[in-house]
KENU-924457 format. One record per residue (C-alpha): x, y, z; residue in one letter; residue number from 1. Coordinates in steps of 0.02 Angstrom, whole numbers, plus 50000, padded with zeros to 5 digits. Layout:
N
X; Y; Z; a; NUM
...
REM end
This chain:
257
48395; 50277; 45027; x; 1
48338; 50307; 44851; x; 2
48163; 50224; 44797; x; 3
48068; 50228; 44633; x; 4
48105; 50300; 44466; x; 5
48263; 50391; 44534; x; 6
48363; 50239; 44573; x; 7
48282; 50165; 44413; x; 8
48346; 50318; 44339; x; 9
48528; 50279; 44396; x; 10
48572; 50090; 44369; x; 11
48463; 50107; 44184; x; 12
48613; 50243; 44156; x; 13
48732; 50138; 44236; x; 14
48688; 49984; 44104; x; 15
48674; 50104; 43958; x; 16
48857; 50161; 43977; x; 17
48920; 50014; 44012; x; 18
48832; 49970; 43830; x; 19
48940; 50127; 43792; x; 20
49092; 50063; 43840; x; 21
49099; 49909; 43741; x; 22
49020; 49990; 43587; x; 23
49172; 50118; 43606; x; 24
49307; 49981; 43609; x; 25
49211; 49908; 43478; x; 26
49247; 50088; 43348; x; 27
49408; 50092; 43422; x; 28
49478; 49932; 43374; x; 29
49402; 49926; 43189; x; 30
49468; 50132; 43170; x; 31
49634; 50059; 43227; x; 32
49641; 49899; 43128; x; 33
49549; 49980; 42951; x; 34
49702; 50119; 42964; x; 35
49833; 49980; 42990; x; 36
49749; 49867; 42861; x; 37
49720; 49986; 42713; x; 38
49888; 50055; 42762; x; 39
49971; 49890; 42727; x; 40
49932; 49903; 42543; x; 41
50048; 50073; 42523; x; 42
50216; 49949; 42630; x; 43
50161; 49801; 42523; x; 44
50283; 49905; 42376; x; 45
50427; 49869; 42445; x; 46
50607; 49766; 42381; x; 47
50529; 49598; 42398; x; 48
50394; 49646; 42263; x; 49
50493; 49754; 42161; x; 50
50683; 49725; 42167; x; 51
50739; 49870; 42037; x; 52
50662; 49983; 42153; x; 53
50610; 50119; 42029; x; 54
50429; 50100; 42045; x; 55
50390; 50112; 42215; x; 56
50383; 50279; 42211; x; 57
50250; 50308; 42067; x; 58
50140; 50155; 42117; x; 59
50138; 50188; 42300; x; 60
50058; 50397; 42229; x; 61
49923; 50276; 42139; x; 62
49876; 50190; 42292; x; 63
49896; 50323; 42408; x; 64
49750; 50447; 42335; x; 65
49624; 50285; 42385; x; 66
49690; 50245; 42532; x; 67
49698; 50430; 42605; x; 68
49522; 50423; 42599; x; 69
49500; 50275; 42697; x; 70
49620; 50326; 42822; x; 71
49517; 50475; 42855; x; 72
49371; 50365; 42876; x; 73
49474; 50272; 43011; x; 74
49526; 50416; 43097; x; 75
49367; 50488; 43132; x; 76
49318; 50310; 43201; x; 77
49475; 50301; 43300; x; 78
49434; 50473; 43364; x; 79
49243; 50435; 43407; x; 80
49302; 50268; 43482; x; 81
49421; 50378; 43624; x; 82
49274; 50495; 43657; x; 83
49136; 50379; 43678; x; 84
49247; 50283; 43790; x; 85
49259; 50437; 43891; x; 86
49098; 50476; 43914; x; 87
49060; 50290; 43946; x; 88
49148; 50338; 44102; x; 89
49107; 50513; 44133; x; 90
48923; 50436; 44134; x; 91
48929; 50309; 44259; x; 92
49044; 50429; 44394; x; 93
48911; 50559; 44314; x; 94
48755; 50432; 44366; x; 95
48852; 50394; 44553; x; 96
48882; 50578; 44599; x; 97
48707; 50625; 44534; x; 98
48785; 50762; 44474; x; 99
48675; 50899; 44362; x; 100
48836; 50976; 44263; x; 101
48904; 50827; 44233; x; 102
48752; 50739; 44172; x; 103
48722; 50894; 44065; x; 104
48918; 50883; 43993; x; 105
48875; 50701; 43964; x; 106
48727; 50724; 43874; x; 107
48817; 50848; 43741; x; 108
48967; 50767; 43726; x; 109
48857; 50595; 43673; x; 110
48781; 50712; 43528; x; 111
48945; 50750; 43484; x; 112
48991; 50576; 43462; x; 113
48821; 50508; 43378; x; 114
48842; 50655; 43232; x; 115
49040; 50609; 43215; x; 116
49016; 50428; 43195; x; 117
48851; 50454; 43064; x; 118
48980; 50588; 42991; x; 119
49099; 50428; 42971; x; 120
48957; 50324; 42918; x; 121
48898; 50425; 42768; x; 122
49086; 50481; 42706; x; 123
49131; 50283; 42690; x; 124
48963; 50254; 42594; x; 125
49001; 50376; 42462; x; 126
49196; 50343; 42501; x; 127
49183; 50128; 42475; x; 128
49101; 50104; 42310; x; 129
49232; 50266; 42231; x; 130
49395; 50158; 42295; x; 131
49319; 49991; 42224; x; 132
49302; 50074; 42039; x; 133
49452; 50161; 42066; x; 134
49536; 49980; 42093; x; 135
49459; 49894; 41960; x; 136
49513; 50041; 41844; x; 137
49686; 50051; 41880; x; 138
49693; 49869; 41874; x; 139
49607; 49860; 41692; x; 140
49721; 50020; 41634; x; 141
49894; 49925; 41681; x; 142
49836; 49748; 41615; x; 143
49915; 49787; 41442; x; 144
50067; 49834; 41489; x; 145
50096; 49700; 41624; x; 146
50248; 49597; 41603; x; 147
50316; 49427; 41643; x; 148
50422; 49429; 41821; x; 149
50525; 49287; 41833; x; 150
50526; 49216; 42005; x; 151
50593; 49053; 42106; x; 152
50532; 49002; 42270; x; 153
50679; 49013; 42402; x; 154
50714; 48897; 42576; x; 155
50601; 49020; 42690; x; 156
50454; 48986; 42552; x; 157
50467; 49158; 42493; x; 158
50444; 49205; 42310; x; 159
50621; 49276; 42244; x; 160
50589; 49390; 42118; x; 161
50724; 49425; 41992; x; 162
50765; 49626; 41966; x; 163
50795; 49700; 41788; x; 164
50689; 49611; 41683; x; 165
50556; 49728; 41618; x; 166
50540; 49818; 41476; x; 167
50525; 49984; 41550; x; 168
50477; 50099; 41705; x; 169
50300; 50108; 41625; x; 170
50286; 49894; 41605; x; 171
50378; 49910; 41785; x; 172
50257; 50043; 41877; x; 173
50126; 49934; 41784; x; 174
50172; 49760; 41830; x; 175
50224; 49816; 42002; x; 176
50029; 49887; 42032; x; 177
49953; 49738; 41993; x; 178
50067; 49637; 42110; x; 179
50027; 49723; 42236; x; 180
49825; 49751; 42237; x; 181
49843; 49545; 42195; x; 182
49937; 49495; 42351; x; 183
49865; 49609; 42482; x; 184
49662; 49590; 42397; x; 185
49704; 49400; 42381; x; 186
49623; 49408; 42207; x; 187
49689; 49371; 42012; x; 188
49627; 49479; 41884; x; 189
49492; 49600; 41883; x; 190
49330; 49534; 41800; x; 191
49363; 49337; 41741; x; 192
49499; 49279; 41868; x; 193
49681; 49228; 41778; x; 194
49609; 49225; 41612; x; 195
49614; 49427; 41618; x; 196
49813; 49406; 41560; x; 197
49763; 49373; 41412; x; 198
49745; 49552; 41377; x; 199
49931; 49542; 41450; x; 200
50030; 49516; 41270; x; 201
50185; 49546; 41358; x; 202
50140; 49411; 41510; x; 203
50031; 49280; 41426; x; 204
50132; 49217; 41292; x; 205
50289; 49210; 41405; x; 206
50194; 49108; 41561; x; 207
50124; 48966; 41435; x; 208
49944; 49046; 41490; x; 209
49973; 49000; 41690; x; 210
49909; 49138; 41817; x; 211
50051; 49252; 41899; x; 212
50157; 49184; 42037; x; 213
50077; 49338; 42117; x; 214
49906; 49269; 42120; x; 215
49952; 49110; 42268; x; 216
49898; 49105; 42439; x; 217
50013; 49190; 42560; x; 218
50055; 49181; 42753; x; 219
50148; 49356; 42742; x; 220
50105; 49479; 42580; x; 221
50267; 49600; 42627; x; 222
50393; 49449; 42629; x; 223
50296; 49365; 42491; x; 224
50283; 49186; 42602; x; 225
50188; 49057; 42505; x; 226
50057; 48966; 42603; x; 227
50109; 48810; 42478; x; 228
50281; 48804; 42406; x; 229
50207; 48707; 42248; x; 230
50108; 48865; 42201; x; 231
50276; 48916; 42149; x; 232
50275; 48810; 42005; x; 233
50091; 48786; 41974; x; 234
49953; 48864; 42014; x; 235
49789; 48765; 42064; x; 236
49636; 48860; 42129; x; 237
49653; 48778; 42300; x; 238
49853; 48851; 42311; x; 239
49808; 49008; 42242; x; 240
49669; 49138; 42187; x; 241
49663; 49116; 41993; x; 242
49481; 49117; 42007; x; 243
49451; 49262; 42125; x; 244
49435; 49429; 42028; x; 245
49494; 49608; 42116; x; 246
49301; 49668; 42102; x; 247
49217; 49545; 42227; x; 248
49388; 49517; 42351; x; 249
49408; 49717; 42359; x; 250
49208; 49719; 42393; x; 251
49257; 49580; 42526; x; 252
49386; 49687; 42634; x; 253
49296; 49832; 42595; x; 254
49144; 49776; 42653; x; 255
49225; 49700; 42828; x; 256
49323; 49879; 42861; x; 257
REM end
């Protein structure tokens, strides 16, 4: 029977990879939902959003340099997430067979882990702040040449949007951009909410000064579903996000990934 600082020795281990465990489901869930999350923003650009369909192409390259990055982030946390559940497990059968190789295969594997997932830790600090300038600069570039989308809110609650109204690929690519880091930040504007469109010539004369249609509250960004049909019409800051600027939203979701 074992006695004293051996058997101490063996449940302490037991409770510390247990810890392990549920710290490893932890990674794994947030490197599996940050990849799926950031992801969205590159399948927001679909027909919904941009009916001519000659955009998607160039805005989903803009998007995609950013969200690379990220993704690489969340692989190495989906990764680390795996392996520390595994050696969660190969330390407790490790602890219960009392066995010297595998305690010694535990303990290097764990270093492993620890200097992947501070890897991870310091790539997203320098990665984070890069992706939220490069948002609020591709935002500001494409203000001027975003242009009015005319848009009607169908029996699902969806916003229809119209195809082959803009002026050209460049207002398009533009417009389309915009759309896009507005519905899936949940944001309007980049630095003073709606009122940004007013550097917009093409938009703000044409919408009577009202935010986008693209700036409401939405149940489902990819089939554009409108949390309140009147937000259609007109936009309120309780129906929509005139008020909420890319710079702190982005900040939001980047912070919570």
């Amino acid at each position: 029977m074992e006695i004293g600082g051996p058997r101490c020795a063996k449940y302490t281990l037991y409770i510390v990879n247990i810890l392990i465990i549920v710290l490893a489901l932890v990674t794994l869930a947030v490197g599996i939902w940050m990849s799926t999350d950031v992801s969205g923003m590159v399948t927001a650009v679909n027909a919904n959003i941009d009916p001519r369909g000659e955009s998607i192409a160039s805005v989903e390259d803009i998007l995609q340099n950013g969200v690379t990055k990220v993704q690489s982030v969340a692989n190495v946390l989906t990764i680390s997430g795996v392996f520390a559940l595994l050696i969660g497990f190969l330390g407790i059968w490790a602890a219960y067979r009392e066995s010297r190789f595998l305690l010694i295969t535990y303990t290097i594997v764990l270093i492993i882990i620890v200097l992947m997932e501070v890897s991870a830790g310091i790539a997203w600090s320098v990665y984070k702040p890069k992706l939220l300038t490069g948002f609020t600069n591709q935002f500001n570039a494409a203000l001027p040449y975003y242009d009015f989308v005319a848009t009607a809110v169908d029996s699902n609650k969806h916003i229809a949007v119209s195809p082959r109204q803009l002026q050209s690929n460049a207002t398009a690519s533009s417009t389309v951009l915009i759309n896009v880091i507005q519905t899936w930040v949940g944001c309007c504007g980049s630095e003073n909410g709606y009122q940004d469109f007013a550097r917009s010539p093409l938009y703000w004369s044409k919408s009577h000064h009202m935010a986008p249609v693209f700036c409401c509250k939405l149940t489902n960004t990819r089939q554009l579903s409108l949390k309140d049909p009147d937000c259609g019409h007109n936009r309120t800051a309780d129906n929509s996000y005139m008020n909420v600027v890319s710079t702190s939203n982005s900040l939001c979701i980047l912070s919570r990934n």
